[in-house]
C-alpha positions in Angstrom: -77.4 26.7 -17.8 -78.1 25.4 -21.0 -76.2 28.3 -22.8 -72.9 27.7 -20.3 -73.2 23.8 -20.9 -73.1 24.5 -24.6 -70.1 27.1 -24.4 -68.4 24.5 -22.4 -68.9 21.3 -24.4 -68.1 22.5 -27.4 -64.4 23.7 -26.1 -64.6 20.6 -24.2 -64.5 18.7 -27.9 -62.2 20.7 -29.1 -59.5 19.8 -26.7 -60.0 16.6 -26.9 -60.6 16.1 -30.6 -57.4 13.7 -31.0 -58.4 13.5 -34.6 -57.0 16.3 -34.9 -53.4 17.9 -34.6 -52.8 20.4 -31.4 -52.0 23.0 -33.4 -56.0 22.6 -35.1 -57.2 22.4 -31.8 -55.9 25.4 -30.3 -57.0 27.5 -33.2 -60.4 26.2 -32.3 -59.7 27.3 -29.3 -59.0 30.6 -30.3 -61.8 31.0 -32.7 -64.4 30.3 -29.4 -62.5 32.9 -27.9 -63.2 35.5 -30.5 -66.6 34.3 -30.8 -66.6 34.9 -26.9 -65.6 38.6 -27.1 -68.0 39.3 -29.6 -70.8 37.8 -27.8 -69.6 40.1 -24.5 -69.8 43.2 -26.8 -72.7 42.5 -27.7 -72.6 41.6 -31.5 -73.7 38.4 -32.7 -75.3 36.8 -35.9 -78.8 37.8 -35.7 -80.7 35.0 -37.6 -78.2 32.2 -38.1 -79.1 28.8 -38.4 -74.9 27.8 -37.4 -75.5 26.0 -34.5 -72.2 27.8 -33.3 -73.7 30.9 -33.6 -76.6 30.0 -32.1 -75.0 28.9 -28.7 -73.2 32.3 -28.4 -76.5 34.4 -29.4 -77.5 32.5 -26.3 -74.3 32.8 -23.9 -74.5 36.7 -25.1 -78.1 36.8 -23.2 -77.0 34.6 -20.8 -74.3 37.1 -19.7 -76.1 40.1 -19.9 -79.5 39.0 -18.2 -77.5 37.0 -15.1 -74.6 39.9 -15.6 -71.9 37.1 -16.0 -68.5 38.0 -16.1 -66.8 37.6 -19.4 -63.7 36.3 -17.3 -65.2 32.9 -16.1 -65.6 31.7 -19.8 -61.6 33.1 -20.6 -60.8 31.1 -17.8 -62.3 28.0 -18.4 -61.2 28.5 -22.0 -57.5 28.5 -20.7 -58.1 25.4 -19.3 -59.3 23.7 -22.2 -56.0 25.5 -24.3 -54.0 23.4 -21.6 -55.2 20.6 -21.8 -53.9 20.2 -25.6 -50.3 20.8 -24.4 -50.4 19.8 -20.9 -50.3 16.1 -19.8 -48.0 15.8 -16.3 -48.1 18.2 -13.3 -44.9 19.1 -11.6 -47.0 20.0 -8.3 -50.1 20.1 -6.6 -50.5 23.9 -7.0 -49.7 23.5 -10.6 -52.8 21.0 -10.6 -55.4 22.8 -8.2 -54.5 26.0 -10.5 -55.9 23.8 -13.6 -58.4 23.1 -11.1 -59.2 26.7 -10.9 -59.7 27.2 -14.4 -61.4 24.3 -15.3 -64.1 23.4 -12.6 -64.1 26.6 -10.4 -65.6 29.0 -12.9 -68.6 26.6 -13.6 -69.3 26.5 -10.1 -69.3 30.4 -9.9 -71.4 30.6 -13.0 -74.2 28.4 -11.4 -74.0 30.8 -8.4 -74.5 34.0 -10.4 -77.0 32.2 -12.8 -79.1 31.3 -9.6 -78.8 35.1 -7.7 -76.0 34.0 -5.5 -72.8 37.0 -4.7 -71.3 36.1 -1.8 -67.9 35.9 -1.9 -67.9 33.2 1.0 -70.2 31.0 -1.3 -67.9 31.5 -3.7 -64.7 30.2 -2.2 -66.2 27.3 -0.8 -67.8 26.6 -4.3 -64.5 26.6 -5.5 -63.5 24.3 -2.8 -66.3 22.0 -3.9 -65.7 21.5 -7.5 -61.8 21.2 -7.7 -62.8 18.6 -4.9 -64.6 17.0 -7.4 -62.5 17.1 -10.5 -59.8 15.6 -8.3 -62.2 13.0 -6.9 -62.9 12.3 -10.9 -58.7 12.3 -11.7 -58.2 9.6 -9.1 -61.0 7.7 -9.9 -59.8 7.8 -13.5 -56.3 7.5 -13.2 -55.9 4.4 -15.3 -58.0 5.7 -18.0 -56.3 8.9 -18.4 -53.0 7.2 -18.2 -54.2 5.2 -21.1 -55.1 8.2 -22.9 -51.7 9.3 -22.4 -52.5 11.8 -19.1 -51.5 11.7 -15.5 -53.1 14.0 -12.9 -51.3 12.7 -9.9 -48.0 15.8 -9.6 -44.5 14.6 -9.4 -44.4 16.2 -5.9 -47.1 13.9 -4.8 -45.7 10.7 -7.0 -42.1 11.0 -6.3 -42.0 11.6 -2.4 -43.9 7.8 -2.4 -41.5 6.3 -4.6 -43.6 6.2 -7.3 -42.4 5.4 -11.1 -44.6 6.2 -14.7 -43.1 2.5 -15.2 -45.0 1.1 -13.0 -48.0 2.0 -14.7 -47.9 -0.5 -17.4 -49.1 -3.2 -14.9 -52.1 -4.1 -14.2 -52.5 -3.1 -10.3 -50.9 -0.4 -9.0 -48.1 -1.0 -7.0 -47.5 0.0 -3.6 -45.9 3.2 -4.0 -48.7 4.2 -6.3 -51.4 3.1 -4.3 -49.2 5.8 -1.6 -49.7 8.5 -3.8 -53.0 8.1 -4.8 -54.0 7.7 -0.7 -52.2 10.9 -0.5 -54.5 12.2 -3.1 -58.1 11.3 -1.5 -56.4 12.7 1.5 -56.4 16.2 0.3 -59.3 16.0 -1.7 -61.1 15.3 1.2 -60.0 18.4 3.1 -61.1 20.1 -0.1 -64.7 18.5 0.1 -64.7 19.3 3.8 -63.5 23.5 2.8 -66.6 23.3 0.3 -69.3 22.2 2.6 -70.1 25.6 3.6 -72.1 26.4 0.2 -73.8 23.3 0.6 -75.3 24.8 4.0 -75.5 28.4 2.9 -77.5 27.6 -0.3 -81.3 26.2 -0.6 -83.7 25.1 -3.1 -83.3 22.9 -5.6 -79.6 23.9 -6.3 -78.9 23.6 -2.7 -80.3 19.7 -3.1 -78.3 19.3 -6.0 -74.9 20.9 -4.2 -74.8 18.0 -1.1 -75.8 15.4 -3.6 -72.4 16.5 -5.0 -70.6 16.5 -2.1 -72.2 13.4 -1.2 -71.7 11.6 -4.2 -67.8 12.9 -4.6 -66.6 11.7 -1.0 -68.8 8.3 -1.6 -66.5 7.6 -4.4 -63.1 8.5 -2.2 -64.6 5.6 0.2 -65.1 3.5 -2.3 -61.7 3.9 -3.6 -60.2 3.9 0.1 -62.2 0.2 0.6 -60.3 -0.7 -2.6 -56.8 -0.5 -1.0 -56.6 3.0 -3.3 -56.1 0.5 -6.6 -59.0 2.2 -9.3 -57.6 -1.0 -11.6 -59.2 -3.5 -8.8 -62.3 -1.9 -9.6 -63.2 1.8 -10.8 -64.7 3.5 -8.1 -69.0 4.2 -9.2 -71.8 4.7 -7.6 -74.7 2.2 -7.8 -78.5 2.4 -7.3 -77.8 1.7 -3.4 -75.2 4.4 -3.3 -77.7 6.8 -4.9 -80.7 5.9 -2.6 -78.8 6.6 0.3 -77.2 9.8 -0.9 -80.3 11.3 -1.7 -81.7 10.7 1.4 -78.6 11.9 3.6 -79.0 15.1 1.3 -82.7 15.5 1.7 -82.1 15.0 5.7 -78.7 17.4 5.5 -78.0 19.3 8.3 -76.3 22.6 8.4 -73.0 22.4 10.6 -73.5 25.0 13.0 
């Protein structure tokens, strides 16, 4: 886990590294994915104090002792090229394909790294984290917006009536707070499509699953109680929320 967190945090950086210009940060980009192939093929620095060699001397026996397909990395990877170019989605399948890319293979990864193969896990894994991501979008809309990024689709926006100029205020307006409602909505059928690998999987990564799922649609009713306005107040969890979450997951029970 520690060798995927590393892979990932790194590109992560790179993406977002607004020091410098896109066209720096996609070469970045494409350097991790050379380094990526070579670690697949098995060749790697042997005895190099680079820290970046170092975390692909890892990922390379990450992926051969957990046999971890090469293909989750490429695809979070494409993800992470996106995000330097891409800052508005035309449509919700535009967005929950990022989604795929960019929170789906982690998921998958965790699976294989713990012995799970089960194609059932993994579609409702998949289920589970875009839920998330898009639980974290709406939660940070007015940050990302700030940061010059908007993860609500024009097909979802536009239908409500919703205008980018609206966005300079400092509550969202009504047709916004439509969209974002619309939003939680299908996250929430996302979250409720993901519960099945929070049954299916136990131990202490099945604990750690429903205190996701938990956690994700605690924030969408924080944000519903908030008139679906994250400028009011961004939607958190405190230490109440967290007491009660861990409890409901230590006392989950499997949906029959």
């Amino acid at each position: 886990m520690a060798a995927v967190y590393a892979f990932a945090r790194y590109a992560d950086d790179f993406a977002d590294e607004v020091a410098r210009e896109p066209g720096e940060r996609i070469a970045l980009l494409d350097d991790w994915l050379t380094r990526l192939h070579t670690a697949a093929g098995d060749d790697v620095r042997a005895g190099s104090d680079d820290q970046r060699d170092l975390v692909f001397a890892a990922v390379a026996a990450t992926m051969k002792s957990r046999d971890l397909p090469v293909s989750l990395f490429e695809e979070l990877l494409s993800a992470f090229r996106q995000d330097v170019t891409v800052h508005r989605y035309e449509t919700w399948e535009a967005l929950v394909d990022y989604c795929r890319r960019s929170a789906n293979p982690v998921g998958r990864l965790v699976l294989r790294i713990a012995g799970h193969r089960r194609e059932d896990l993994d579609t409702a894994s998949d289920d589970l984290c875009s839920a998330f991501q898009l639980t974290n979008f709406v939660q940070d809309l007015d940050i990302d917006w700030r940061r010059g990024r908007l993860y609500v689709p024009l097909d979802v926006s536009d239908p409500c009536g919703a205008s980018e100029s609206e966005l300079d205020g400092e509550r969202l307006s009504v047709p916004w707070r439509a969209a974002v409602a619309e939003m939680v909505a299908r996250t929430r059928q996302m979250f409720d499509a993901g519960r099945l690998v929070c049954d299916a999987v136990d131990g202490r990564l099945g604990f750690e699953l429903r205190l996701t799922w938990l956690g994700g649609r605690r924030i969408l009713d924080r944000l519903e109680s908030n008139g679906y306005d994250p400028r009011v107040s961004r939607p958190t969890l405190g230490l109440a929320d967290s007491l009660s979450i861990a409890w409901k997951a230590a006392t989950w029970r499997r949906l029959s």
